[in-house]
C-alpha positions as CSV (number, residue, x, y, z in Angstrom):
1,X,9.2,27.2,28.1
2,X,10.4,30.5,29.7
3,X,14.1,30.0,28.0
4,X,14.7,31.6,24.7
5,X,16.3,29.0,22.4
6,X,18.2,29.3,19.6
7,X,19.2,26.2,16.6
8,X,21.1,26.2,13.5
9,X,17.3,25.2,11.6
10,X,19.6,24.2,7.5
11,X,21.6,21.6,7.3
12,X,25.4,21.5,8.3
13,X,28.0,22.3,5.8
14,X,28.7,24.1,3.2
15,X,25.5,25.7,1.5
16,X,24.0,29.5,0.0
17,X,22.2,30.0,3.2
18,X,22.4,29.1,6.4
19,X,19.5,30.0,8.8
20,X,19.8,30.6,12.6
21,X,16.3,30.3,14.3
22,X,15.5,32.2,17.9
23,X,12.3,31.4,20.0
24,X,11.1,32.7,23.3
25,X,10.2,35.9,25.5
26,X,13.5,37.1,24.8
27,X,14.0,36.9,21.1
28,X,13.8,40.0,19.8
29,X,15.9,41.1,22.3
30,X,18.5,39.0,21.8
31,X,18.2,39.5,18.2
32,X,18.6,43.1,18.8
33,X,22.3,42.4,21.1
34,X,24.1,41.1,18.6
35,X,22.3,42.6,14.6
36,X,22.9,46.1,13.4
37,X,21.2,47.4,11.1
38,X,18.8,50.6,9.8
39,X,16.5,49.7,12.1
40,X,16.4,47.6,15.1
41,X,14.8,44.1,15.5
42,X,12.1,46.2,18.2
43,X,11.2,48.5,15.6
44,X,11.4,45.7,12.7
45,X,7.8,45.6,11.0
46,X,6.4,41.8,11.4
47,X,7.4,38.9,8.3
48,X,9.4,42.0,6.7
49,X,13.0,40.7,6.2
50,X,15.5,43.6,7.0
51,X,19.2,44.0,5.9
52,X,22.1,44.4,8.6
53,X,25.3,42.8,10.0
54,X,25.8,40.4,13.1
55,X,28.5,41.5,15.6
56,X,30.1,39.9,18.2
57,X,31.4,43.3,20.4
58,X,33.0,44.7,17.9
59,X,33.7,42.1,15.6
60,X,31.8,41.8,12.3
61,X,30.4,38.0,12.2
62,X,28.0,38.0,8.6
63,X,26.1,40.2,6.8
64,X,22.4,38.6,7.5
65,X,18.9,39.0,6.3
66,X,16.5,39.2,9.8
67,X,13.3,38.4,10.0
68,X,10.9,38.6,12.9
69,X,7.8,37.0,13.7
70,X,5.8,38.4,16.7
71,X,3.8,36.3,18.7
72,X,1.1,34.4,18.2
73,X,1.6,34.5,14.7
74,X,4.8,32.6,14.3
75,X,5.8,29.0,13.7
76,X,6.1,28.7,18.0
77,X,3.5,30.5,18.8
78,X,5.8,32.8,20.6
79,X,8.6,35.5,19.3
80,X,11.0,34.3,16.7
81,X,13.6,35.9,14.6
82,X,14.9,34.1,11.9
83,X,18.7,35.1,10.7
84,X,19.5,34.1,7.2
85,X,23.5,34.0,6.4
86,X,25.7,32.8,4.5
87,X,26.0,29.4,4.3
88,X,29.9,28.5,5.4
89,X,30.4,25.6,7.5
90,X,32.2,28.5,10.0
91,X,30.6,31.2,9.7
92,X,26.8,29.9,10.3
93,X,28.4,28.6,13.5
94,X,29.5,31.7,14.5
95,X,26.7,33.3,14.3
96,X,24.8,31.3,16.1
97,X,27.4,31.0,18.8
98,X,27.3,34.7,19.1
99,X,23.6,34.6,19.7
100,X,23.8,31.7,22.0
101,X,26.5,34.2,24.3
102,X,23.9,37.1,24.1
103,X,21.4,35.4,26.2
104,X,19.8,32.4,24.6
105,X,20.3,28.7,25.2
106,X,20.7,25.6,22.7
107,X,17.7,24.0,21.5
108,X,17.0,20.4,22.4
109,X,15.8,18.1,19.2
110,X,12.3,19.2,18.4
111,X,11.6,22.0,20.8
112,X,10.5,24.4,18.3
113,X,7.8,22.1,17.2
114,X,7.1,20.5,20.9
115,X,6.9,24.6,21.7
116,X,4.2,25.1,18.3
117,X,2.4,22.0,20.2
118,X,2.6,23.0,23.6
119,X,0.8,26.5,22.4
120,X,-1.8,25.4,20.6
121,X,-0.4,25.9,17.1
122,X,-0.8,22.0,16.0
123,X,-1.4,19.1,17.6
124,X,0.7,15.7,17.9
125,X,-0.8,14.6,14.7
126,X,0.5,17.4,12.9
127,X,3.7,17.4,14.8
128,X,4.5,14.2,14.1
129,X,3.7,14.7,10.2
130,X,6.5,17.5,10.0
131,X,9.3,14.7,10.3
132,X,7.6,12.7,7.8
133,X,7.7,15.5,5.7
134,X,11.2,16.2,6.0
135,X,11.7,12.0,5.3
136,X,9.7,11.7,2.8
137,X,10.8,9.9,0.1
138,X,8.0,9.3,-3.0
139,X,5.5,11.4,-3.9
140,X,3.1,9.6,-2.4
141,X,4.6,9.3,1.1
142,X,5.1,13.1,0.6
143,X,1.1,13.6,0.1
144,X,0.3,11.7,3.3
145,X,2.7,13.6,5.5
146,X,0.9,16.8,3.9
147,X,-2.3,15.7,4.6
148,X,-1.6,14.7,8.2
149,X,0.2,18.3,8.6
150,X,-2.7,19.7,7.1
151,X,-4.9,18.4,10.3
152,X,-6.9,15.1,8.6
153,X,-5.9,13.0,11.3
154,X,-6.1,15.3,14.0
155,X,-9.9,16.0,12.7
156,X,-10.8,12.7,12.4
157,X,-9.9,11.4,15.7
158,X,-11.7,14.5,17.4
159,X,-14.9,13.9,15.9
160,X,-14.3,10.1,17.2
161,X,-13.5,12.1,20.7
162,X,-16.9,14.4,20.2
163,X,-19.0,11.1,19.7
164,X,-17.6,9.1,23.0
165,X,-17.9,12.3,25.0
166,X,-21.9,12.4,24.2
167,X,-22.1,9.1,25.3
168,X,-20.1,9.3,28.5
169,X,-22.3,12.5,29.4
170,X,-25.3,10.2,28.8
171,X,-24.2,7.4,31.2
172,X,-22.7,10.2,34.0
173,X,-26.1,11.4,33.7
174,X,-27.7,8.3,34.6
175,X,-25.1,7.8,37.4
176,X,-26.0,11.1,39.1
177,X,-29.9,10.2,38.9
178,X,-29.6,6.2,40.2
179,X,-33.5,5.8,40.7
180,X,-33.7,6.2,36.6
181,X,-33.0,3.7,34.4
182,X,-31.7,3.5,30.9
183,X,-34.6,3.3,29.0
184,X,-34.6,0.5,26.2
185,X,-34.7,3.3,23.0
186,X,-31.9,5.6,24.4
187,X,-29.6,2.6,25.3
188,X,-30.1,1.2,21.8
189,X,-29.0,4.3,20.9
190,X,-26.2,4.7,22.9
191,X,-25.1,1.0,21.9
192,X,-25.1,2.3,18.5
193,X,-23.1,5.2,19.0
194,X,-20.2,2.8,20.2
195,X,-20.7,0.7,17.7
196,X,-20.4,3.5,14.9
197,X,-17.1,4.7,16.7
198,X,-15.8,1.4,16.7
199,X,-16.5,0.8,13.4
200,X,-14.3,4.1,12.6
201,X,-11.7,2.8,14.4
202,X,-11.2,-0.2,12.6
203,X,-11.0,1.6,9.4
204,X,-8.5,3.8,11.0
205,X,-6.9,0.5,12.5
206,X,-6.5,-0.8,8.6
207,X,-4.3,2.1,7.4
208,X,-1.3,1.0,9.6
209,X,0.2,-1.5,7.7
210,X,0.3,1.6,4.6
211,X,1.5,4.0,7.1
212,X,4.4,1.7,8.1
213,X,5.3,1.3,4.3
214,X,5.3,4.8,3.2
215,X,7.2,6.2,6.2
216,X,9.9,3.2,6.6
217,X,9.4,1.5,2.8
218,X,9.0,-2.0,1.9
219,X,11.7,-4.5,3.1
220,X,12.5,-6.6,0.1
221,X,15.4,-9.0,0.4
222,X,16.9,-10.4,-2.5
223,X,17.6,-14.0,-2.1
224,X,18.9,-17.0,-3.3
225,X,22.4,-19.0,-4.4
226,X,25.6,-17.8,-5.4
227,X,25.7,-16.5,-9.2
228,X,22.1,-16.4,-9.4
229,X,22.2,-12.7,-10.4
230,X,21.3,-11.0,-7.3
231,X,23.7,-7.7,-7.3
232,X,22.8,-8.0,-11.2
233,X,19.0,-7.6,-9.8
234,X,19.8,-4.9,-7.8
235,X,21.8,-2.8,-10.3
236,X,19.6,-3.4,-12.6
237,X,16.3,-2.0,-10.5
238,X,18.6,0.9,-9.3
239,X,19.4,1.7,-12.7
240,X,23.3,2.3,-11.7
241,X,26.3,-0.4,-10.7
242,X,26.1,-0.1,-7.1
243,X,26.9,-3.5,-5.7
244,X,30.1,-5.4,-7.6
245,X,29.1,-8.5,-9.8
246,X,31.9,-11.3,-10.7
247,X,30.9,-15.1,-12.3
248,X,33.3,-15.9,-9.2
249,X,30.6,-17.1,-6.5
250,X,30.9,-15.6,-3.4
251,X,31.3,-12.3,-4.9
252,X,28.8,-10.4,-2.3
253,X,29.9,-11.1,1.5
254,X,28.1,-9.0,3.6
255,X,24.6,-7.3,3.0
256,X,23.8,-4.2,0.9
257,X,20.7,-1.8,1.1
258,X,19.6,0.7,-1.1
259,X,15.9,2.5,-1.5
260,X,14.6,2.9,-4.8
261,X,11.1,4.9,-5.6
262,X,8.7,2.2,-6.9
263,X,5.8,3.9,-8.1
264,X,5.1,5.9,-5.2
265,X,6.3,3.3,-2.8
266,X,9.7,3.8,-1.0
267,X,11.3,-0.2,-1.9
268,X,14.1,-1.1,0.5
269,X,16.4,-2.9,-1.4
270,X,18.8,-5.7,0.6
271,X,21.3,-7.3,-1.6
272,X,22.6,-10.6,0.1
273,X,25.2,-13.2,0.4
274,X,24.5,-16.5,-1.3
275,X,23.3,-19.3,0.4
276,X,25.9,-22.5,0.1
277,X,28.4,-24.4,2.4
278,X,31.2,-23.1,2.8
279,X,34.6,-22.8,4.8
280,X,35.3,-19.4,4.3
281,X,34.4,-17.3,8.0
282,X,33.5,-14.1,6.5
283,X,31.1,-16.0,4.0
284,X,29.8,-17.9,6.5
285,X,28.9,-14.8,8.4
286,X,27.8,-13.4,5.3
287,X,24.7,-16.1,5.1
288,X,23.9,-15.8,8.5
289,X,23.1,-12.5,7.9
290,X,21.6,-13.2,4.9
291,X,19.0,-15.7,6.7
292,X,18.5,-13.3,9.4
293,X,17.4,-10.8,6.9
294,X,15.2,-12.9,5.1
295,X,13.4,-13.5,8.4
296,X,12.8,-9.9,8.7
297,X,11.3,-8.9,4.9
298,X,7.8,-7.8,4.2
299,X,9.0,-9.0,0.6
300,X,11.9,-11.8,-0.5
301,X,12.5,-11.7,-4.4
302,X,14.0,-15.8,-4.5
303,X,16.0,-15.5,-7.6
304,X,17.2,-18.5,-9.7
305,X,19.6,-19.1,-12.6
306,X,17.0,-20.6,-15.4
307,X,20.2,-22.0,-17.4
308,X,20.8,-24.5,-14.7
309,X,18.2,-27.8,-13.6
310,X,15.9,-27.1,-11.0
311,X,17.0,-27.8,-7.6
312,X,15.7,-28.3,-4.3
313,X,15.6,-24.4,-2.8
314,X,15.6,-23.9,0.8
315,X,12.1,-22.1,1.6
316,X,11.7,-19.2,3.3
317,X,9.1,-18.5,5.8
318,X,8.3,-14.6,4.1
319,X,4.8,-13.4,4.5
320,X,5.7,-12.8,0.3
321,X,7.7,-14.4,-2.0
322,X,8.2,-13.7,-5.6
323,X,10.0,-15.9,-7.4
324,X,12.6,-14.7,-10.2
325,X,13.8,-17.0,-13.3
326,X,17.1,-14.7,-14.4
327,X,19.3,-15.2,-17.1
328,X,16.4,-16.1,-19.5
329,X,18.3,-14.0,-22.5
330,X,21.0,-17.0,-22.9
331,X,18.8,-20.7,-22.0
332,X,15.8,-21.6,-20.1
333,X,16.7,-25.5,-18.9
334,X,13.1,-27.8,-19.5
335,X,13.6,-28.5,-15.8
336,X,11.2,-24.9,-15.5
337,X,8.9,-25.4,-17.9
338,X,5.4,-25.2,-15.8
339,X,7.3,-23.6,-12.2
340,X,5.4,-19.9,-11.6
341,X,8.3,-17.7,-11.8
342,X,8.8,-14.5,-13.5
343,X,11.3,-14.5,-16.4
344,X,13.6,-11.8,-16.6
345,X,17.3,-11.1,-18.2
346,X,19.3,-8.3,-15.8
347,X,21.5,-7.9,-18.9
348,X,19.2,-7.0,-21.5
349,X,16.3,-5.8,-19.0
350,X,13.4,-7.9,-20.2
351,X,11.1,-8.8,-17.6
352,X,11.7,-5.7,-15.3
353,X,8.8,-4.4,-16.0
354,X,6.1,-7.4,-15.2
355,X,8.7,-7.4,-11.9
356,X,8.1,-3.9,-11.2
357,X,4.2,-4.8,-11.9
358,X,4.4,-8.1,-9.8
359,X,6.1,-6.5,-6.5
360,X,3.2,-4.0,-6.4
361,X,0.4,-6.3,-7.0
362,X,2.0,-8.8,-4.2
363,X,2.0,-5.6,-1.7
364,X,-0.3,-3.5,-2.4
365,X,-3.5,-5.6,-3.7
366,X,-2.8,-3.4,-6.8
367,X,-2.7,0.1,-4.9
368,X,-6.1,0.3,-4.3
369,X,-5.6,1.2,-1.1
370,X,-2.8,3.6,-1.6
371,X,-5.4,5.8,-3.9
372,X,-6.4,7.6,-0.7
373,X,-3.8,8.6,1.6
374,X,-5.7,11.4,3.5
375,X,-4.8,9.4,7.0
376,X,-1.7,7.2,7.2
377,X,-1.7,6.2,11.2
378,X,2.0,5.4,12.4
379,X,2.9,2.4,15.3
380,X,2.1,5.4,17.9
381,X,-1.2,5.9,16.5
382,X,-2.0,1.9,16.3
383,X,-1.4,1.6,19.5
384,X,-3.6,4.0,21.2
385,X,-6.7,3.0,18.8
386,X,-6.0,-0.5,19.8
387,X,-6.3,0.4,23.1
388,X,-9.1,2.2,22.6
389,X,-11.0,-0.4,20.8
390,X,-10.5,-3.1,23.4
391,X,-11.5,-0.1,26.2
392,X,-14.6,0.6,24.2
393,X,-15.6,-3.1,23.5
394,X,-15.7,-3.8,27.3
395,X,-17.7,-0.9,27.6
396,X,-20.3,-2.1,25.3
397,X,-20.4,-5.5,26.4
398,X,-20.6,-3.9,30.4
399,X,-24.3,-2.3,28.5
400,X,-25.2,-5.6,27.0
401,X,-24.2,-7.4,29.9
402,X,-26.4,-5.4,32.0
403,X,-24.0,-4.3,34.2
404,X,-24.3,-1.0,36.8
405,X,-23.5,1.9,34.5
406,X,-20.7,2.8,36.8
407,X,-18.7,0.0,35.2
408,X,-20.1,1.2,31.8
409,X,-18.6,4.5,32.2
410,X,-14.9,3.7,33.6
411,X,-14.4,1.7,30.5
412,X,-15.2,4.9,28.5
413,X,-13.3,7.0,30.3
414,X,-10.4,4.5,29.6
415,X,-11.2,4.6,25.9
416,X,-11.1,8.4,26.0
417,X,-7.9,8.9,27.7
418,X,-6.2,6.1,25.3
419,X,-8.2,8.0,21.9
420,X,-6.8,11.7,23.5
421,X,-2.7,10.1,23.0
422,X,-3.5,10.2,19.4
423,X,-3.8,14.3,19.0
424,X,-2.1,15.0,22.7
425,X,-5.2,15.5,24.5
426,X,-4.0,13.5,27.2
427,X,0.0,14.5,26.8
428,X,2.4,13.1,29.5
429,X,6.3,14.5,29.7
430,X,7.1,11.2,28.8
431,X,5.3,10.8,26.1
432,X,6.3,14.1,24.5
433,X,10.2,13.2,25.3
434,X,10.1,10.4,23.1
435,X,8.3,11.3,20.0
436,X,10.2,14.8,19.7
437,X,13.6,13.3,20.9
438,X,13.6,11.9,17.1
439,X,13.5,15.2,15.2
440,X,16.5,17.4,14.2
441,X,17.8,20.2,15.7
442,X,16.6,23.4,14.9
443,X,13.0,22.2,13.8
């Protein structure tokens, strides 16, 4: 925390503008070793960008836009300077290697946002939604990273932190005055107040399986036997040719993924081999992988070619299965009439629609639960309310039980430390390591 870092904070390559970001005691200083300009980065009025050039000794680097941002009133919380080039591959580098020589160091993934957490400037709720903002791919996983950015979460699981602290200081107090017992009204009420933050829990608990889908997207596997029309399917939902398709079987060997934007809902799309016997090694690797991915899908679209008689299909053991009659345009053999399948052409597109509308309702109940996506909990998240639950269920049945509050209270305590994870309350170096190790550099 006492270096001053420095990050390229815009993507590499070539672009209009490429921004070096510096944070720390030293910023400005730095800022001012190596820009020239009318006026220098000391005397540089606050969020008031300010024309010069960046020099390494005597060499001219860029001309740059500088910003600075005086602390607390910056992204960090502490000094930064924000240089805005142009947006060459060599030059960004340069300049940034030039303020790296002039007394600041590299910045590790994340530290300027572990630094904005570390001062008080979000918590890990909010840290954590500024890679999902950057990810984001629909509109709708967009909206929840916003909203977590915007400090829902973070609010939410406080309050839940407010209520167990007033019930903790209750049952201390009763510890520190042992010839008094709980009387019968205030221990209902206390049981009550668990039982309320429970309660919020679990609906906090119920979000995870949405979080999951709109930060990583639903993995749908298409599946079935050779010259079914699976790459056909998955052209035809990507709306371009992206995987090759032949009448000779086999055609697909290995496994292809794309992500397309299904009304809100990022759809992982994972093209696979045919299943059949076959000689061939490569194929033969091809449906191993094919199985193996099928054992992994939140969703397997089982496609079949309606022209030919219904055969026995090997099952799959996918929470959700849709099945897909294709090639409906040119024959549907009598051997279907009555099987619940959807019937769709990928040549002339009929069908794609009740598809589009079927792979919704199958995951989402119909979306009703994607209406409101004010708090989205990630695997992180899950975990510490799960811990928190089970810490706080113990603690209610130690009161109902009957038990010395002494027993009553370290199970709170438990449920307090595991509830104070979710915002960073309770922050080990650890902890903090991982979840920011997983950001880019320069953010």
């Amino acid at each position: 925390m006492n270096d001053t870092i420095a990050a390229l904070s815009t993507p590499g390559g070539e672009g209009a503008i490429a921004l070096v970001r510096i944070s720390g005691v030293h910023a400005v200083a730095v800022a001012g070793a190596v820009f020239r300009g009318r006026i220098k980065p000391s005397e540089a009025k606050p969020r008031v960008q300010h024309f010069g050039r960046i020099f390494d000794g005597e060499a001219q680097v860029d001309e740059v836009m500088l910003t600075v941002f005086r602390a607390p009133a910056s992204y960090t919380g502490e000094d930064v300077v924000e240089i805005s080039g142009h947006g060459g591959i060599l030059v960004s580098r340069r300049v940034l290697q030039t303020v790296l020589k002039n007394g600041a160091r590299l910045a590790e993934p994340g530290e300027f946002t572990q630094r904005a957490f570390l001062n008080g400037k979000m918590d890990l709720t909010q840290a954590e939604a500024v890679m999902d903002l950057i990810r984001a791919q629909t509109e709708l996983s967009l909206r929840a990273a916003q909203e977590q950015l915007s400090g829902r979460l973070g609010g939410r699981v406080r309050e839940l932190q407010d209520a167990l602290l007033t019930v903790l200081a209750h049952v201390e107090a009763y510890i520190d005055f042992p010839d008094e017992d709980i009387d019968p009204a205030t221990g209902s009420a206390l049981q009550q107040r668990m039982q309320d933050v429970s309660d919020s829990i679990a609906l906090l608990l119920r979000t995870a399986e949405q979080g999951r889908i709109l930060r990583h997207g639903v993995r749908t596997v298409i599946f079935g036997a050779p010259n079914a029309g699976k790459s056909s399917l998955l052209n035809t939902l990507l709306g371009y040719e992206r995987a090759i398709v032949s009448s000779i079987a086999g055609t697909t060997r290995d496994t292809i993924e794309e992500v397309i934007n299904l009304r809100g809902i990022p759809l992982r799309l994972i093209d696979t081999a045919g299943l059949r016997e076959s000689s061939d090694v490569i194929e033969q690797e091809g449906i191993a992988r094919t199985r193996q991915q099928v054992e992994q899908a939140d969703l397997v679209l089982h496609i079949f070619d309606a022209t030919e008689e219904i055969f026995h299909h090997e099952a799959t053991k996918a929470r959700r299965e849709i099945w897909i009659l294709n090639k409906t345009d040119l024959f549907v053999h009598p051997s279907w009439d009555g099987v619940d399948g959807l019937r769709i052409s990928c040549k002339t597109g009929e069908g794609m629609e009740a598809l589009a509308e079927a792979i919704f309702e199958r995951m989402l109940g119909g979306g009703s639960e994607f209406r409101d996506v004010s708090v989205a909990i990630n695997a992180r998240h899950q975990d510490a309310l799960q811990r928190t639950a089970r810490s706080l269920d113990a603690a209610r049945e130690a009161f109902t039980r009957g038990l010395s509050v002494e027993f009553v209270a370290v199970d709170l305590r438990e449920a307090l430390e595991a509830i104070g994870e979710v915002i960073g309350k309770t922050d080990t170096e650890d902890l903090l390591g991982k979840i920011f190790s997983t950001f880019c550099i320069g953010k």
